[in-house]
C-alpha positions in Angstrom: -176.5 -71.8 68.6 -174.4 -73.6 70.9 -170.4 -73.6 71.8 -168.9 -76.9 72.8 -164.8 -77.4 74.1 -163.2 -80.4 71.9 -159.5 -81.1 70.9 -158.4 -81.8 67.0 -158.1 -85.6 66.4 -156.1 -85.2 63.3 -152.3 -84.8 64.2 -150.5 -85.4 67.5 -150.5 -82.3 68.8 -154.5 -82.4 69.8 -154.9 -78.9 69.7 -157.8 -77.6 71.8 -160.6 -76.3 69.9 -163.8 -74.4 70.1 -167.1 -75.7 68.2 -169.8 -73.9 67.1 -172.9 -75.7 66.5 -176.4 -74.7 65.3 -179.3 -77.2 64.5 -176.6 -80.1 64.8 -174.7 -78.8 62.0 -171.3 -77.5 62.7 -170.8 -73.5 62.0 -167.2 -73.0 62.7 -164.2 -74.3 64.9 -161.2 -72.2 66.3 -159.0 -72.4 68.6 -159.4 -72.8 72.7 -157.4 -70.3 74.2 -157.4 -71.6 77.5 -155.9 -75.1 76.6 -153.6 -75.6 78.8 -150.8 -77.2 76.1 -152.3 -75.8 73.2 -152.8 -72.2 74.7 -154.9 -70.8 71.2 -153.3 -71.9 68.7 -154.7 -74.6 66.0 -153.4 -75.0 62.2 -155.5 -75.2 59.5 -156.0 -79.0 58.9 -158.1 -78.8 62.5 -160.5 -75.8 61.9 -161.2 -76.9 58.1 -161.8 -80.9 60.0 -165.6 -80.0 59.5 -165.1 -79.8 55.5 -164.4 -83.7 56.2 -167.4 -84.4 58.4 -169.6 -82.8 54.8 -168.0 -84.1 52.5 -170.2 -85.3 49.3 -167.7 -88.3 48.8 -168.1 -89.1 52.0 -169.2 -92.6 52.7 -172.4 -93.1 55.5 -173.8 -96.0 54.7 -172.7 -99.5 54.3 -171.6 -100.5 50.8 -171.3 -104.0 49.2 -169.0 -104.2 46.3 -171.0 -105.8 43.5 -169.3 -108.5 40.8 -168.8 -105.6 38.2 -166.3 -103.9 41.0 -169.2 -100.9 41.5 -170.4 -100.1 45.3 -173.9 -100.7 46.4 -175.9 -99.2 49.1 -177.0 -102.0 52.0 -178.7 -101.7 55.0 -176.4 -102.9 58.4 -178.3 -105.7 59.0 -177.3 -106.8 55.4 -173.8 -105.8 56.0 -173.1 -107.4 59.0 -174.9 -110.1 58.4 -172.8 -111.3 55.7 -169.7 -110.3 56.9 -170.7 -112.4 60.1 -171.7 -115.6 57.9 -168.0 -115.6 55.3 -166.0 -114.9 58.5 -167.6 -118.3 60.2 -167.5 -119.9 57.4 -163.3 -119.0 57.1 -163.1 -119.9 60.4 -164.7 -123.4 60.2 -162.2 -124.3 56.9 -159.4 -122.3 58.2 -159.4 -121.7 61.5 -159.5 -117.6 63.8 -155.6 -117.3 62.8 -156.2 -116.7 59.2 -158.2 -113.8 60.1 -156.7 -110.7 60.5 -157.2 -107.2 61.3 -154.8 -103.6 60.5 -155.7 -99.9 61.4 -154.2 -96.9 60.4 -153.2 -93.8 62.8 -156.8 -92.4 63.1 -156.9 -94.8 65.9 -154.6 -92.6 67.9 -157.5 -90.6 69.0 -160.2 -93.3 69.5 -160.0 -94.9 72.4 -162.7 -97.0 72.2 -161.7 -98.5 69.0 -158.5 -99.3 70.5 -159.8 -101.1 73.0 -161.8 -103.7 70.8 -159.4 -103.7 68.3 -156.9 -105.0 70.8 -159.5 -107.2 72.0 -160.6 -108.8 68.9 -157.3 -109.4 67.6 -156.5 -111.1 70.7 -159.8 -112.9 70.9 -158.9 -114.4 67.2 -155.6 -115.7 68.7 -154.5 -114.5 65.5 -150.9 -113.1 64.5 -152.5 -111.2 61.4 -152.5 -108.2 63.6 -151.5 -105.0 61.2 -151.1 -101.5 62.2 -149.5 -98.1 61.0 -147.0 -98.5 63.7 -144.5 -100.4 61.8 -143.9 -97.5 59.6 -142.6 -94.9 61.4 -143.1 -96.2 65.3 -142.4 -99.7 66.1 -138.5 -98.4 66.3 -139.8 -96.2 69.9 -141.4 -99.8 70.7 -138.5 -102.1 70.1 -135.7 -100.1 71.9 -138.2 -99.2 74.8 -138.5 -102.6 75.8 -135.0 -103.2 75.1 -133.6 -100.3 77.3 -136.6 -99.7 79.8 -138.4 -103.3 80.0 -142.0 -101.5 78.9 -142.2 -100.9 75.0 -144.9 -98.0 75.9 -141.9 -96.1 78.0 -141.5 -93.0 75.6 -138.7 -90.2 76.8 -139.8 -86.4 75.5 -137.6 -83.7 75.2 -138.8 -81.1 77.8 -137.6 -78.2 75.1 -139.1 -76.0 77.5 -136.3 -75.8 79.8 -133.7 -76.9 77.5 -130.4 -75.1 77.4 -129.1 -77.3 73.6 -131.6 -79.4 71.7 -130.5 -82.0 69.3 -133.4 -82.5 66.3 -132.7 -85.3 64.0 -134.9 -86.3 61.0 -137.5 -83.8 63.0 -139.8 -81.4 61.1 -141.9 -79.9 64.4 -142.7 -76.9 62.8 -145.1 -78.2 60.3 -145.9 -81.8 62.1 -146.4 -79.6 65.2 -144.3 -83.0 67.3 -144.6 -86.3 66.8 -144.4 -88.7 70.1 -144.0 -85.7 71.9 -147.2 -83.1 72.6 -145.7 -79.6 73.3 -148.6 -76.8 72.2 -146.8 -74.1 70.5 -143.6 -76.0 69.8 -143.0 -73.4 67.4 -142.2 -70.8 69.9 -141.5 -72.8 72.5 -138.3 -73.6 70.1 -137.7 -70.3 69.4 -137.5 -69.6 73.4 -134.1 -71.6 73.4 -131.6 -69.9 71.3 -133.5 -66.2 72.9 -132.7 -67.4 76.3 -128.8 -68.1 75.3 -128.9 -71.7 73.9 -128.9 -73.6 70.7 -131.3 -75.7 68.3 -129.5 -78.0 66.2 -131.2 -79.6 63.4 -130.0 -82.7 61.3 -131.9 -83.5 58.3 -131.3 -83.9 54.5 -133.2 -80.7 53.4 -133.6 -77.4 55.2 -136.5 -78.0 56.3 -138.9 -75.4 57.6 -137.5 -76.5 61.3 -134.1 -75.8 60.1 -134.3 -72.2 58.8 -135.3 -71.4 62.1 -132.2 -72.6 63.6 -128.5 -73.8 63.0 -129.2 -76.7 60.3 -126.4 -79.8 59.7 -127.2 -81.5 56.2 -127.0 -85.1 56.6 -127.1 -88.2 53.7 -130.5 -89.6 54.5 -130.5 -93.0 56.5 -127.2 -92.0 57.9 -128.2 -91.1 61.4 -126.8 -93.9 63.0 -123.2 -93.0 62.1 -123.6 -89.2 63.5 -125.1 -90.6 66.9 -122.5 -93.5 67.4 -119.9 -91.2 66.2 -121.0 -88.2 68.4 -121.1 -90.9 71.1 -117.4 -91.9 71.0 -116.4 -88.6 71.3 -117.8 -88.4 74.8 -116.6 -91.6 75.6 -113.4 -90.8 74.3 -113.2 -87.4 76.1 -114.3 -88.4 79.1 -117.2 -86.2 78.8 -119.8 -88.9 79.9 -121.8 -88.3 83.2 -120.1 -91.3 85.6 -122.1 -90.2 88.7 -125.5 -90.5 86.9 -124.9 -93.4 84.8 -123.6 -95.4 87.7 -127.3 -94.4 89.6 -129.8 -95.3 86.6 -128.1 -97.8 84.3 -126.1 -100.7 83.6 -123.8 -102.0 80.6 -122.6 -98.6 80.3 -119.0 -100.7 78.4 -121.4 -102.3 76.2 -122.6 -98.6 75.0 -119.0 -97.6 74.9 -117.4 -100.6 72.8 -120.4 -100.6 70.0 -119.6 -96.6 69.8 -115.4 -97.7 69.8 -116.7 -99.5 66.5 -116.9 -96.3 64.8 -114.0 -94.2 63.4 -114.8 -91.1 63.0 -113.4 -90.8 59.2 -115.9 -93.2 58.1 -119.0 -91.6 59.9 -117.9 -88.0 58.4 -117.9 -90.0 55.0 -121.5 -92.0 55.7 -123.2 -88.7 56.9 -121.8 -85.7 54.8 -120.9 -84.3 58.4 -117.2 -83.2 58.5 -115.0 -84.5 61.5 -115.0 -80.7 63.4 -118.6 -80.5 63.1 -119.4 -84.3 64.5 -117.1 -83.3 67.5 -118.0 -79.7 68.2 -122.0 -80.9 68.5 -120.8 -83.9 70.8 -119.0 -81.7 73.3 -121.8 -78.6 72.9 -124.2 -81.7 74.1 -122.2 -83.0 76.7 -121.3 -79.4 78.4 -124.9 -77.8 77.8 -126.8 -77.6 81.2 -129.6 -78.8 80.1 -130.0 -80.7 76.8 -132.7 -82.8 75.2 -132.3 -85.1 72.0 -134.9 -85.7 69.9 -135.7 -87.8 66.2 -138.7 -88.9 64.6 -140.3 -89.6 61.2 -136.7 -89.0 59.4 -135.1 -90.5 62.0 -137.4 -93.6 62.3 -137.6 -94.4 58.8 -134.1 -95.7 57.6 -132.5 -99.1 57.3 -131.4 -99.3 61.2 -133.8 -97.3 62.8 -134.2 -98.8 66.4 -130.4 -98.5 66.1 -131.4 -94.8 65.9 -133.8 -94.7 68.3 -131.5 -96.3 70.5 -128.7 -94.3 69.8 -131.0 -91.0 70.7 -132.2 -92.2 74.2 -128.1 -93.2 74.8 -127.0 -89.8 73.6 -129.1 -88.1 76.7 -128.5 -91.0 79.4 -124.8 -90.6 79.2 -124.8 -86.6 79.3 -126.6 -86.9 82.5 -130.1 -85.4 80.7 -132.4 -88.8 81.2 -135.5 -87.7 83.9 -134.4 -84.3 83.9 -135.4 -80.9 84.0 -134.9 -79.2 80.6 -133.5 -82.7 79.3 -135.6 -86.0 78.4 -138.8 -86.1 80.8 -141.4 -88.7 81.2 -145.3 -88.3 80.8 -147.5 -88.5 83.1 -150.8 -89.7 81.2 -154.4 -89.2 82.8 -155.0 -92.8 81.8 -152.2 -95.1 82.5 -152.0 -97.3 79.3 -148.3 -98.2 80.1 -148.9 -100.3 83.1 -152.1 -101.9 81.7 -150.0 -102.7 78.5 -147.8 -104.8 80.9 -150.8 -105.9 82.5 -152.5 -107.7 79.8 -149.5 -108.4 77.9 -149.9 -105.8 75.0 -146.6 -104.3 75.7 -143.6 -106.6 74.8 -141.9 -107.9 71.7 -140.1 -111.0 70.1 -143.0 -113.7 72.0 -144.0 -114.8 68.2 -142.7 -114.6 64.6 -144.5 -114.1 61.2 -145.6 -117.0 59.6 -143.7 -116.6 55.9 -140.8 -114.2 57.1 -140.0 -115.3 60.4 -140.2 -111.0 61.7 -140.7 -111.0 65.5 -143.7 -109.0 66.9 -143.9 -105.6 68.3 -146.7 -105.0 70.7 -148.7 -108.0 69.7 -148.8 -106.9 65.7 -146.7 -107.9 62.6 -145.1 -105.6 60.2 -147.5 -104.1 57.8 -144.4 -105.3 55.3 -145.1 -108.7 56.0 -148.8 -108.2 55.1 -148.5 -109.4 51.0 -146.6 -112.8 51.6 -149.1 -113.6 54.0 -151.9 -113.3 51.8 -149.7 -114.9 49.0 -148.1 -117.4 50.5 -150.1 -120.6 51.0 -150.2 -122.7 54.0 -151.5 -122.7 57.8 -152.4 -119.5 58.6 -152.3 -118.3 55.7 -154.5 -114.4 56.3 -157.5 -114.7 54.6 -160.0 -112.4 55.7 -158.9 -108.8 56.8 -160.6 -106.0 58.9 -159.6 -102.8 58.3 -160.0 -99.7 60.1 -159.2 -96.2 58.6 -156.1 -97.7 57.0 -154.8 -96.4 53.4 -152.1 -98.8 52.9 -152.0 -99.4 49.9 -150.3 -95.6 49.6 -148.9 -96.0 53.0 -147.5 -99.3 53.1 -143.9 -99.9 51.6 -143.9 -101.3 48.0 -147.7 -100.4 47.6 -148.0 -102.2 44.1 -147.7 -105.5 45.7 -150.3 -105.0 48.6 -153.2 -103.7 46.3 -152.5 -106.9 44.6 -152.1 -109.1 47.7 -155.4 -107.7 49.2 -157.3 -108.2 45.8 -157.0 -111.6 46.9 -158.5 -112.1 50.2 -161.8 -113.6 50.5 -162.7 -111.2 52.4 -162.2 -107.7 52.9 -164.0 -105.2 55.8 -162.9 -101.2 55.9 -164.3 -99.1 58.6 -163.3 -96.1 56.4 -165.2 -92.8 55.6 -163.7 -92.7 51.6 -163.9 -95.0 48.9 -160.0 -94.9 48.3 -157.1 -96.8 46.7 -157.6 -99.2 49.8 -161.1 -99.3 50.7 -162.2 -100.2 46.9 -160.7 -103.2 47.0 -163.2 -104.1 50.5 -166.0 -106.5 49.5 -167.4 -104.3 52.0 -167.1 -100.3 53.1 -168.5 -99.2 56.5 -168.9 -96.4 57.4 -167.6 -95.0 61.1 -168.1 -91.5 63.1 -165.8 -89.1 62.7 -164.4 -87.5 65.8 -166.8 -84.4 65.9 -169.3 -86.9 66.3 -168.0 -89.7 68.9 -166.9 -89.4 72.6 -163.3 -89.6 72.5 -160.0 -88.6 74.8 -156.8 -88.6 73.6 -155.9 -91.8 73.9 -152.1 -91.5 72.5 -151.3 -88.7 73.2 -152.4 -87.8 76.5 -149.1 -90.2 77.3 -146.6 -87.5 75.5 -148.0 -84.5 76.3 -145.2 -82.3 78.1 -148.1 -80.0 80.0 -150.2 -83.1 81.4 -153.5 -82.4 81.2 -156.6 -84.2 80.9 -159.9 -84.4 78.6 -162.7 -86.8 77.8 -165.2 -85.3 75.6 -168.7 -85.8 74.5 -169.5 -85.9 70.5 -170.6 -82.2 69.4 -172.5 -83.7 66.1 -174.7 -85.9 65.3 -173.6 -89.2 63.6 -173.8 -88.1 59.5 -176.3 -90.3 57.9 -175.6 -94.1 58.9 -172.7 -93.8 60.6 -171.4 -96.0 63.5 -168.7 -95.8 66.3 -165.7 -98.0 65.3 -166.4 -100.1 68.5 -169.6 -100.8 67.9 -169.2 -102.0 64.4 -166.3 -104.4 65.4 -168.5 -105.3 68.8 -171.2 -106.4 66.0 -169.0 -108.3 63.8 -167.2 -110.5 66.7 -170.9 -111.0 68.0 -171.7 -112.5 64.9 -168.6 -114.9 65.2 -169.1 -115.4 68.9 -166.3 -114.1 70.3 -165.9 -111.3 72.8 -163.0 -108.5 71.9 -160.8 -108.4 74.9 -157.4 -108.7 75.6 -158.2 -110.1 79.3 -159.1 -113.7 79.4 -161.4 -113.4 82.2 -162.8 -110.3 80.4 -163.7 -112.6 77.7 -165.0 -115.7 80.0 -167.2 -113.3 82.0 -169.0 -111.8 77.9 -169.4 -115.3 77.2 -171.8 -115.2 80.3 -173.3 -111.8 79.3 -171.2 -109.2 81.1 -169.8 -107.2 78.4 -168.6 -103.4 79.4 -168.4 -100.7 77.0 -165.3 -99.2 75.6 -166.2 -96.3 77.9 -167.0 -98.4 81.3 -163.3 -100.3 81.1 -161.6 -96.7 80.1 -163.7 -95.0 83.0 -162.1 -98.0 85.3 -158.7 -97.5 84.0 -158.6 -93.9 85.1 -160.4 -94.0 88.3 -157.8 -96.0 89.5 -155.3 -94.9 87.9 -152.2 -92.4 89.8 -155.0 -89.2 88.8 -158.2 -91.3 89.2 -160.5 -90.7 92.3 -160.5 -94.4 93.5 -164.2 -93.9 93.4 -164.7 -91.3 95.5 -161.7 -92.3 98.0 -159.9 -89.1 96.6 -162.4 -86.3 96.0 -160.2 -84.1 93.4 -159.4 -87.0 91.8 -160.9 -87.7 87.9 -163.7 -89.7 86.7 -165.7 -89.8 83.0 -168.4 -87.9 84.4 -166.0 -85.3 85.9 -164.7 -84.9 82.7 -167.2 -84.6 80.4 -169.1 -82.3 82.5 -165.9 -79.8 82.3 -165.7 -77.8 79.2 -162.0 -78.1 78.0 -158.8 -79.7 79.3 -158.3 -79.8 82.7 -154.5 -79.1 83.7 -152.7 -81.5 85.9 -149.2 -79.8 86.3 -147.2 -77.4 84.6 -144.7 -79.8 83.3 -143.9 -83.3 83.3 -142.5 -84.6 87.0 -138.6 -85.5 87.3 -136.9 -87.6 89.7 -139.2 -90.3 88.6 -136.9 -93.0 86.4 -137.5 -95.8 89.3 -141.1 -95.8 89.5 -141.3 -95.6 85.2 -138.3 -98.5 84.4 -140.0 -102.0 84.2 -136.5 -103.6 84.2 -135.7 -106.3 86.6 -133.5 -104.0 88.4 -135.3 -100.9 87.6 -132.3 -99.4 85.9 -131.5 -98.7 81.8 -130.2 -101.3 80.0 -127.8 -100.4 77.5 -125.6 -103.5 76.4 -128.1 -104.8 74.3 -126.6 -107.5 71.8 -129.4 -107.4 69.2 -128.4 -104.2 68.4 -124.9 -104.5 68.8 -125.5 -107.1 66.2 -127.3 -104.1 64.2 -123.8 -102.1 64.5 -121.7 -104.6 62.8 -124.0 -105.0 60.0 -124.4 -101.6 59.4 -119.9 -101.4 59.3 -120.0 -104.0 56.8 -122.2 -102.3 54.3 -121.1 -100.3 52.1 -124.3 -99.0 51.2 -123.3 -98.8 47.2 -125.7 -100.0 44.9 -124.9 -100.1 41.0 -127.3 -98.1 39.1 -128.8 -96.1 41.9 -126.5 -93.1 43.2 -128.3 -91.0 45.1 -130.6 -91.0 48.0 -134.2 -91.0 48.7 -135.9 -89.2 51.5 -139.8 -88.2 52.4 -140.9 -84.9 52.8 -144.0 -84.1 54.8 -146.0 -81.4 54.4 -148.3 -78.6 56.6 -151.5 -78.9 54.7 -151.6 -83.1 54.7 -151.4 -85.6 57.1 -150.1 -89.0 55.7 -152.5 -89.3 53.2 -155.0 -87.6 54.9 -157.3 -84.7 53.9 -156.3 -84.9 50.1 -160.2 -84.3 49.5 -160.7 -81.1 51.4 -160.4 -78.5 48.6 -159.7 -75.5 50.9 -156.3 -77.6 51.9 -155.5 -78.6 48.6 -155.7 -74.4 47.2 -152.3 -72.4 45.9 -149.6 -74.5 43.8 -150.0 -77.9 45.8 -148.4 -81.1 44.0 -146.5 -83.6 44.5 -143.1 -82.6 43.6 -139.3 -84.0 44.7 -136.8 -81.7 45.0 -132.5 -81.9 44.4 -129.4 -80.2 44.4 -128.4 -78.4 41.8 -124.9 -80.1 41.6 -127.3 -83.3 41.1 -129.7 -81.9 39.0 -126.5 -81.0 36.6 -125.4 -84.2 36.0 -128.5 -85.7 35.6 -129.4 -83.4 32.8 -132.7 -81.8 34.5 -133.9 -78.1 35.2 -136.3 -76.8 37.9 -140.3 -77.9 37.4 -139.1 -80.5 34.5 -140.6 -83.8 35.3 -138.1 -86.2 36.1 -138.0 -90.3 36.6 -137.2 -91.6 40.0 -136.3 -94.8 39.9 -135.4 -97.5 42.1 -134.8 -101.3 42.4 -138.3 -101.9 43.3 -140.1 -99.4 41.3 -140.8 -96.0 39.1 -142.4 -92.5 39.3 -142.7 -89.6 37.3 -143.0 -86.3 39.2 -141.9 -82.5 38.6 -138.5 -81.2 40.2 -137.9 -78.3 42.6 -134.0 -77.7 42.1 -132.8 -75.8 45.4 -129.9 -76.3 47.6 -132.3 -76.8 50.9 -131.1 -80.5 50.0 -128.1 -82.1 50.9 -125.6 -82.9 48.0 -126.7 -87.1 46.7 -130.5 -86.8 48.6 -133.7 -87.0 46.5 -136.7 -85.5 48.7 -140.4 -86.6 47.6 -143.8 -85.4 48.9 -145.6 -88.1 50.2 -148.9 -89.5 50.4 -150.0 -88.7 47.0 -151.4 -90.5 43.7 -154.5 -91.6 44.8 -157.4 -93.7 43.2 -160.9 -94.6 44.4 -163.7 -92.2 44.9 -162.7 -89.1 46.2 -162.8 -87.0 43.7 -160.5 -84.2 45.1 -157.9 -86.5 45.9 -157.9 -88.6 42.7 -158.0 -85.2 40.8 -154.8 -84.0 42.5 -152.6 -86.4 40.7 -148.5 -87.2 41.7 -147.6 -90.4 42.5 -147.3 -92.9 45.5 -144.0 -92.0 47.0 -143.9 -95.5 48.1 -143.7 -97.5 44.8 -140.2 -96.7 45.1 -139.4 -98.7 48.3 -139.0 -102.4 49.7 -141.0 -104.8 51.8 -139.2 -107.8 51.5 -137.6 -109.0 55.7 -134.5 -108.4 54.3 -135.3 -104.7 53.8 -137.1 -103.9 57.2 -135.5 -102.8 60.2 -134.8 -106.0 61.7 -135.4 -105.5 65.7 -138.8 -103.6 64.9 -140.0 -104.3 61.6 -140.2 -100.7 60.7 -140.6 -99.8 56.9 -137.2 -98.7 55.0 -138.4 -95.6 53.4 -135.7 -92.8 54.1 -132.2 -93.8 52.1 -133.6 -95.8 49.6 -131.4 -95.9 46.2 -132.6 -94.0 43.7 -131.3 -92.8 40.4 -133.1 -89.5 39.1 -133.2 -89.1 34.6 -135.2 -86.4 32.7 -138.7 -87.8 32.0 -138.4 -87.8 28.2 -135.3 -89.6 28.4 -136.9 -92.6 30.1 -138.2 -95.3 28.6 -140.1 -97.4 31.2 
């Protein structure tokens, strides 16, 4: 029996944990209480992760789907064989851009399928280029290169010091933080308020953040309206750091004339947030020592949400709390992704459209909204054949209905996915990958947010389950048998074409040894290398907290200062003024809830997460519940303009007066039984994919506001 140091590869927190291994089977894993962010703790989606790895639905071995729509057992050779010959032969008809590729947010934590899948898309020159980001991230993307020149440029609230922290649409407690990496977030929350300062938490529900702490209830989608309003209160008061925002950024008027577009009637009319309470949170912001302002999934998921994002960043710039102690901090990663992103062109946005809706591009990759037109739509270009790495989409992707029925229709469908599910059984091919137990990996993501930088490149602790294969490897195999080399560097892919093709690991290794904490091979003795790492057992700290005083060496701005006149999204502001928001039919609002045991759509098929009263459920005021004629645990209708569900109510006033909340990532099919035998339904046949729909600068899915009407189920007829 052996014990091996790792880190969870699940959520973004990457908890540190302890493996114990005997006869290459996996006995237990706990916690590492000598993490240096995650300092013991783990939940309980990371110690039950080997449930996953021995699974009996678990796919490990390739599988053709047959004529009759049944899966077949093939050897690799088979597999990739085939796949090689229909891709060339799409390719020869229809030309590398009607072949695509899409990958879900497992890919967070494998670095080495990051780097191929980069690299092939780029090899295809295709713009079929798909990922999970444009749910819920692309918004951090958008205004990052707006504001900072660098889409990869990600501020994190350094709670840790903070004196006030601002939470909008932000559930920590159960997600654990979400492009930000604080271990214990939890208590290090809790430390605020006992050291004499405040949490503030916006959201539609009372969530299990907001119990915690002082909770504002606010219409879901509205966020824009509470920042912009909150914002011309400062403005208006003079409460605005001028010393500091004349050192580190420009168009400061341009901030101040989109936020003189708001009165502050309206916004306490948009948001369910009375006048007092919008200005008493502006001027506790602005006079706090220290304060850090933070949104995610709620806050990234409405109709304007780089507006949001935006908005968020602008809130701490002009309070004087941008590269601060205590206020908004930036990482400093062990592997400097940012400026190879810049490098190689990666980072960036707006350098091509989609083909049939005209979206721009974040970060080289379309909106995973755009993906059913394209497969629809006829024409040059048109996406044809699809890889697919660890992606559900079909539950994930906004107005699901229509991309099962889009990707029925390729001619070609690949999943790298360990589960036959709603998505993968519509593959004319499953294969199956590693799982993180049993691959080398580092945090590829979120070494870049963590607020403790530390470092850690691990080895696999189990053997690869029956046929399995590394990600990279089975998309190295595929372009080999198309004859391309998966690189984003040109040169890269001139000098494969002669034979020199370095691993995953090798260009990674490369990356960090030259890199700010790299040992320039050997030139700096404590510096880091792969070998270094992999021979240490757990994370190896690299300072107690993310650096400050470090805005000019991060900003890739011409001037290396923050932008913030930006038209596109003064552009965004009107819009938003002129709607009204109102639509016939539907008066209430819809919002997603996430919950502690699930991740996305994850881990549905682990029973020991799926024990106690779990189901898919909404929840709704009781005023609302009362005039829509409906009691707690009836099964109600939710309906909206693109689509219907049936799912049992929680009545409680934890939700905001007019908001619907639904559990998502439910109401699965394919062939994991656990999952499919859970039941509820896809929270995301209820919501749009069409451009007009999307956030416009980023492409980002419109799930959080979405009109809804709610009825008692047996007074529906469908």
């Amino acid at each position: 029996m052996r014990q091996e140091k790792t880190f969870c590869g699940i959520c973004e927190a990457s908890c540190g944990l302890v493996a114990t291994v005997a006869d290459g089977r996996l006995v237990e894993l706990r916690p590492d209480p000598e993490h240096p962010a995650s300092r013991g703790f783990a939940c309980s989606k990371g110690v039950q992760f080997g449930k996953v790895v021995d699974d009996p639905d678990r796919v490990t071995v390739p599988l053709r789907r047959t004529s009759a729509g049944e899966f077949e057992a093939a050897s690799w050779d088979e597999a990739l064989d085939d796949i090689g010959a229909r891709l060339r032969a799409i390719r020869d008809q229809h030309g590398t851009e009607s072949i695509g590729v899409a990958w879900g947010n497992p890919i967070a934590w494998n670095y080495s399928a990051t780097v191929v899948m980069n690299g092939l898309a780029a090899a295809l020159k295709t713009k079929h280029h798909y990922t999970s980001a444009s749910i819920d991230v692309n918004n951090y993307w958008a205004a990052a290169d707006m504001m900072y020149g660098n889409s990869t440029v990600n501020p994190l609230p350094d709670f840790a010091a903070s004196d006030f922290a601002l939470i909008v649409g932000a559930n920590p407690v159960i997600s654990h933080g979400s492009l930000v990496t604080t271990g214990r977030i939890r208590e290090v929350l809790r430390d605020i308020p006992r050291r004499g300062g405040r949490v503030v938490v916006v959201d539609p529900r009372r969530t299990e953040t907001a119990r915690l702490f002082e909770h504002v209830a606010i219409k879901p989608g509205a966020d824009a309206w509470l920042l912009l309003a909150m914002l011309r209160v400062i403005f208006d008061e003079a409460r605005h750091d001028v010393a500091i925002l004349a050192r580190q950024a420009t168009g400061v008027e341009g901030l101040r004339r989109l936020a003189g577009k708001i009165d502050l009637r309206r916004a306490a009319a948009e948001t369910g947030i009375n006048v007092d309470t919008i200005t008493e949170l502006a001027r506790a912001l602005a006079a706090a020592p220290a304060a850090s302002v933070y949104g995610r999934c709620g806050a990234s998921l409405g109709p304007y949400s780089t507006l949001v994002k935006y908005l968020l960043d602008a809130l701490a710039i002009v309070t004087g709390n941008f590269d601060r102690r205590g206020g908004m901090v930036l990482g400093d990663p062990m592997v400097d992704f940012e400026t190879l992103g810049a490098r190689f062109g990666i980072a960036g946005r707006g350098r091509w459209k989609t083909r049939v809706d005209g979206v721009p591009e974040v970060m080289g990759t379309a909106p995973l909204a755009c993906l059913p037109r394209e497969i629809t739509t006829p024409g040059r270009g048109r996406l044809r054949a699809l890889v697919a790495m660890s992606s559900n989409m079909v539950t994930s992707a906004p107005e699901s209905s229509t991309t099962a029925d889009a990707l029925a229709q390729l001619d070609l469908m690949v999943s790298l996915d360990p589960y036959v599910t709603e998505t993968s059984r519509l593959a004319h091919w499953i294969l199956p990958p590693t799982l993180w137990l049993e691959r080398e990996q580092l945090p590829v993501f979120t070494q870049a947010q963590s607020t403790v930088p530390n470092a850690q490149w691990v080895k696999p602790i189990l053997p690869p389950r029956g046929q399995a294969r590394d990600d990279w490897w089975i998309l190295d195999q595929i372009a080999r048998r198309i004859g391309i080399v998966p690189s984003v560097a040109p040169a890269a892919r001139a000098l494969g074409r002669l034979g020199f093709r370095p691993t995953p690991s090798t260009i990674t290794d490369l990356v960090l040894r030259t890199g700010r904490h790299g040992d320039l091979f050997g030139l700096r003795r404590a510096g880091l290398n792969k070998a270094k790492l992999l021979a240490h057992q757990g994370a190896v700290k690299l300072a107690d907290a993310c650096p400050v005083g470090v805005l000019e060496r991060k900003l890739h701005t011409h001037d290396r200062r923050i932008h913030l006149d930006v038209p596109e999204l003064a552009a965004e502001v009107d819009r938003m003024v002129a709607d009204t928001g109102q639509v016939s039919g539907f008066p209430l609002r819809l919002f997603s809830i996430r919950e502690l045991r699930s991740h996305n759509s994850w881990l549905h098929n682990v029973p020991e997460l799926m024990v106690g009263r779990r189901r898919c459920h909404a929840v709704i005021h009781p005023e609302d519940a009362h005039a829509a004629g409906v009691h707690d645990h009836d099964d109600i209708v939710v309906t909206s303009p693109w689509g219907q569900v049936r799912v049992p109510v929680r009545v409680s006033d934890d939700v905001a007066v007019g908001a619907v909340g639904m559990t998502h990532g439910w109401g699965h099919d394919g062939l994991w039984q656990t999952a499919t035998a859970a039941g509820g339904s896809s929270y995301n046949l209820l919501t749009p994919n069409s451009a007009d729909h999307i956030d416009r600068p980023s492409g980002n899915a419109f799930f959080n506001g979405v009109p809804v009407s709610v009825a008692a189920a047996e007074q529906t007829v469908s």
